[in-house]
Structure formats: structure tokens, C-alpha cells
N, C-alpha and C positions, 0 to 999 in steps of 0.2 A: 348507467355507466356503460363506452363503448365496450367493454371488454365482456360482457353480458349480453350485447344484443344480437342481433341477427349475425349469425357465423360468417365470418367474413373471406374462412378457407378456398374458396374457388378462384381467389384473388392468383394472381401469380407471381407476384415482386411481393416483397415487405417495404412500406414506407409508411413514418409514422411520423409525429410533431416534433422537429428537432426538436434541443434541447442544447442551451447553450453552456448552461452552470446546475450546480444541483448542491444544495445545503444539506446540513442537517447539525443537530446539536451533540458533542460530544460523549453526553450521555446514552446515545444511540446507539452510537458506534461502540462502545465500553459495553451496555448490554449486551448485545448481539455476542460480542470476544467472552463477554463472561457467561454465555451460557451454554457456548462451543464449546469453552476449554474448562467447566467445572470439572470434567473427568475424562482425563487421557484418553482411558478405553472405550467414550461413547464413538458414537460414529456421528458423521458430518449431519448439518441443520440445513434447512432452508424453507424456504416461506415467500410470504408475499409481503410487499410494501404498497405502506399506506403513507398519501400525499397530501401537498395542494399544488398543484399549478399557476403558475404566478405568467401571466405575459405581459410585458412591456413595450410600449411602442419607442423605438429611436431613433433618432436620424443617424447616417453613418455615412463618411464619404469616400468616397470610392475613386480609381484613376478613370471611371467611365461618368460616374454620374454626383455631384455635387449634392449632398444633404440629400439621401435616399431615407426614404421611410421605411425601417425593418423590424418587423414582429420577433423580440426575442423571447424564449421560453426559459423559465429557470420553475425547477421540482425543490418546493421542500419537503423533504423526508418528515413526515413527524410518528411513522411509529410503524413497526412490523408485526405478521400474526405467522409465526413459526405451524410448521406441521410435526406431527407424530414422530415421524421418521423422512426419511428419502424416497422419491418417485410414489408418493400420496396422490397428485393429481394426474401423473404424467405414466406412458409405461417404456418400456425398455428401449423403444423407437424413439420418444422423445414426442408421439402424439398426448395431445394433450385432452384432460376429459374436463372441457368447462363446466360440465354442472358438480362436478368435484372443487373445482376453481372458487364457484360460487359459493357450496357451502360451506368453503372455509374460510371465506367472506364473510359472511353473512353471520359464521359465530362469531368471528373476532371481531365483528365491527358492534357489537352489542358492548365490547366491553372500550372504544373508542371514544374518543371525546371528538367534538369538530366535527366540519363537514369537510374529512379525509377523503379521499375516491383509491380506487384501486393502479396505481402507477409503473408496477413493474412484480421481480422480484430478486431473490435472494438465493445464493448458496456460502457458506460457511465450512471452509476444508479445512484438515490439519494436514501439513506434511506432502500437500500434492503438490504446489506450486500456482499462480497467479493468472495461468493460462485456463480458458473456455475449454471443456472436453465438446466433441459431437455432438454429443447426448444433448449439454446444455444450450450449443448454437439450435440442434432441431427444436427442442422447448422453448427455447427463445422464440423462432420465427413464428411458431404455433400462437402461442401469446399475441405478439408484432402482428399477427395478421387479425385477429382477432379484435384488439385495439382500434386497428381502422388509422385513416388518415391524422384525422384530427386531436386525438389523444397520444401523446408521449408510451412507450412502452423502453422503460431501464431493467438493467441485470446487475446486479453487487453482488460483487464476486471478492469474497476476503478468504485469503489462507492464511495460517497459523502456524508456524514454524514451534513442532511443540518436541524439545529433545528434552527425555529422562536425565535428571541429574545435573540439569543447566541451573543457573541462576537467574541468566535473561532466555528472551523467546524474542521472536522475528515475528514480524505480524506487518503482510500488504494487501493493501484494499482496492481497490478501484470500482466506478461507477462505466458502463458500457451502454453503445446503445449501435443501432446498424449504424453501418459509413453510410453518408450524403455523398459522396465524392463516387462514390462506386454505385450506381445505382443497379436495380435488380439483381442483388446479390444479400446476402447474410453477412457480410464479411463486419467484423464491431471495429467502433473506434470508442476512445476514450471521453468520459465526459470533466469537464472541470471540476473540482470540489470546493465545498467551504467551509470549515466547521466554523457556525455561528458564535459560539463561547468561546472562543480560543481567541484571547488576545497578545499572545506573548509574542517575543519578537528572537526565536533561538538565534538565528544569526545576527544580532545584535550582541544578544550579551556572550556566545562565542566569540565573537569578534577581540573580545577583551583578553582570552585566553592566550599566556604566556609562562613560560616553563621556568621556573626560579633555580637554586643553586644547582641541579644535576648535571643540565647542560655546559654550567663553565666547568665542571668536573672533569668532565669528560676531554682526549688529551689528542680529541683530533684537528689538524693544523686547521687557524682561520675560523675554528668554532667561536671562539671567545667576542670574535667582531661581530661575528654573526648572534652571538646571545646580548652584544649590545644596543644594538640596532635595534632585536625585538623590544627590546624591555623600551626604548625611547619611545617606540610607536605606541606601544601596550600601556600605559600608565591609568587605565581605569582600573578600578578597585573591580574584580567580576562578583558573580551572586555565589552564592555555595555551592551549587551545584557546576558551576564552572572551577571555583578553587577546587575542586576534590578533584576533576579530572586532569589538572596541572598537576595536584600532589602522586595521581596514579601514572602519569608520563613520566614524573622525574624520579617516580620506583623503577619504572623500568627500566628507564636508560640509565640508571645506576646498576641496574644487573645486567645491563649490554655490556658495560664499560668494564666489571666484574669478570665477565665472561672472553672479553677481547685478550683482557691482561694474561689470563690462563691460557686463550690459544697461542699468545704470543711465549709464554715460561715455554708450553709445548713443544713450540716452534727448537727452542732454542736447546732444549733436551733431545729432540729430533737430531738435529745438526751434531750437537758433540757425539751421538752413537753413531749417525755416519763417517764421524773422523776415527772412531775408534775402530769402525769395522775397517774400515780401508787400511788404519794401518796395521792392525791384524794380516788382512788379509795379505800384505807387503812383506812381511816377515814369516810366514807361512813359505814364500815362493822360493 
């Protein structure tokens, strides 16, 4: 594996095998999130991913050159080997100690199936935000240089929006890898995703979603045209999961409309005490 062989640090650019798409099965993704967030108070995960590299040859045409022959690369993820803790291979600079790299390699590939290879790695935040620290651009390039030309080197990078006392959590993922457009630089762009299991089609059966009796409730001019219209578009039955979110729009715009009616009483208790103070105040002079 290049990321094992002769050190490749004397290099001076990072350039490695693009990478046009990169898979992996939902199940992946869902472990990783459930072993980050079993316990609020641990502290963040990361580790190495293990692949395969798939290249494909295709034609593509171009405004210069008709049916060009181009080498695309797509990574499937099929599985991760977590460490102890944070900064296990790497230290506070973000150098990197490959025969650290390697043994924990080397254990976790004992318990692997497949001829996986070593393709990137991982970090797992709560609460930091979506964005590359330093630390992990230097550990990247250390990696990236180390990989060599010819092997792919990714970074997955998920945070986990974890607040106390919520009911849902925010949770974004992305796959990175260095920009092609920017050469001799570190600077990442994004890679494409695909979760291979995932067949549903959200913006389909949202599409269906339409709001039932709160909307004509409600006593604002022109509404009523406007909730007939949707309902003529809207006439698919949606799944459950889309009726519920129709029934929980039309709670709320029932306590908007709840709420309008009261600033408006307000309004108008407002205005009688302004006539009373004024004519107070005219009879005082």
C-alpha cells in the first residue's frame, strides 16, 4: 500500500488520484454518528478508512476535443478502524508518525473482510461546525504526500449538532479531498456522495405536501385562492411521514392566526386608552 511505502515527504505539492464520486452504504454512515454520539460527554472520534478503488475508463466530450478518453476514479468506503482517542498518530503540528498509521492498520485490518487498502481518513465533531481546522488541513497534506500520485488520499469530516434537551440533532457530513483547480496548494474541495442503500425519492413524496383546513382559516385577503390552487395541484394521497408534517403546519398556523387575532383585540384596547388619555388630558387644561 502507497501510504506504507518509501516516504514520500520531500515532495513539495500534494497531488494525488482524483476522485470523482465516492460511495458508501448507510450503514456506515449511521455507525460512525452512533458511536460519536453514544455519550454527549465523550470527546470527538477519528480514524482511518478502509476502501476499494474502482476506475473506470469513459469517453466525454468536450468544446476542444470529441469522445476524449478519461480515467474516472470513484472510492467505495466499505468500512472504518477508529482510534483510542484524538491525535494517536499525529501530534500537535499535524506531523504525522506513519508507523503509528500502520499499526493501526494492521490491527484493524485483521478484523476486515475483503481486499480493503488504506484510502483516507476520518474525524467525527460534536458542536464544532463542518469546516477543516489547521491541525487537520497539516494531517491531511502529511497523509496526501505520503499516498503518492497514484492512490486517492479522502478526509470525512461529519459534525453533530448535539444540544441538551432537544429532540432532533443536526448532523453534516462531507467527503474532501485537495482542489485539482488550484495546484501546489492544500486548499480541499468537495467530493460527490452516494449512499448505495438509499432509495427513496424525499423530494417526490414532498412534493405531495399540502396544508388542509388551517390555511382557509386563516382571515388573510386572497388566502383562500391561494389554498385552492394548492390543493388542485396537490391531489396525491402523501406517505405518513409527509401527512404528519401537513398536520404540524396547520397547528401552527392555527396558533399564528390565534395569535394575530389577540394583537389585533390589543391593537384596539391600545387606541380606546389613547382616546381616553387625550380626552383626560383636554379637560385637565
Amino acid at each position: 500500500m502507497n501510504f506504507f511505502s518509501t516516504n514520500n515527504s520531500s515532495q513539495v505539492h500534494v497531488k494525488n488520484a482524483l476522485v470523482s464520486q465516492v460511495s458508501f452504504s448507510g450503514f456506515f454512515l449511521t455507525s460512525l454518528v452512533q458511536q460519536a454520539a453514544s455519550n454527549f460527554e465523550d470527546e470527538d472520534i477519528e480514524g482511518l478508512l478502509c476502501g476499494i478503488q474502482i476506475d473506470q475508463l469513459k469517453s466525454v466530450t468536450t468544446d476542444f476535443e470529441e469522445r476524449q478518453e478519461k480515467v474516472e476514479t470513484e472510492i467505495s468506503l466499505q468500512s472504518y478502524i477508529p482510534t483510542s482517542k484524538r491525535g494517536i498518530f499525529y501530534d500537535s503540528k499535524g506531523s504525522v508518525d506513519f508507523n503509528k498509521v500502520k499499526e493501526i492498520f494492521d490491527e484493524g485490518w485483521q478484523k476486515k473482510e475483503g481486499e480493503q487498502e488504506l484510502v483516507g481518513w476520518f474525524v467525527v465533531r460534536k458542536n464544532s461546525g463542518d469546516m477543516p481546522s489547521l491541525r487537520d488541513a497539516a494531517v491531511h497534506k502529511c497523509l496526501s504526500r505520503q499516498a503518492g500520485e497514484s492512490k486517492p488520499c479522502l478526509f470525512l469530516l461529519i459534525n453533530i449538532e448535539l444540544l441538551q434537551g432537544n429532540n432532533t440533532q443536526g448532523l453534516t457530513y462531507k467527503v474532501l479531498q485537495h482542489s485539482s483547480s488550484v495546484p501546489r496548494t492544500s486548499r480541499f474541495e468537495p467530493i460527490p456522495m452516494v449512499v448505495r442503500n438509499a432509495s427513496g425519492n424525499a423530494h417526490a413524496e414532498y412534493s405531495s405536501f399540502a396544508p388542509a383546513g388551517a390555511l382557509s382559516a386563516l382571515s388573510t385577503p386572497g388566502l383562500s385562492a391561494m389554498v385552492e390552487a394548492m390543493n388542485s395541484l396537490y391531489n396525491v394521497c402523501p406517505p405518513v411521514h409527509v401527512q404528519e408534517q401537513e398536520t404540524m403546519f396547520d397547528a401552527i398556523l392555527e396558533s399564528i392566526d390565534v395569535l394575530v387575532q389577540e394583537v389585533k383585540m390589543k391593537e384596539k384596547e391600545v387606541c380606546q386608552l389613547r382616546e381616553e388619555l387625550k380626552y383626560l388630558e383636554q379637560e385637565l387644561l
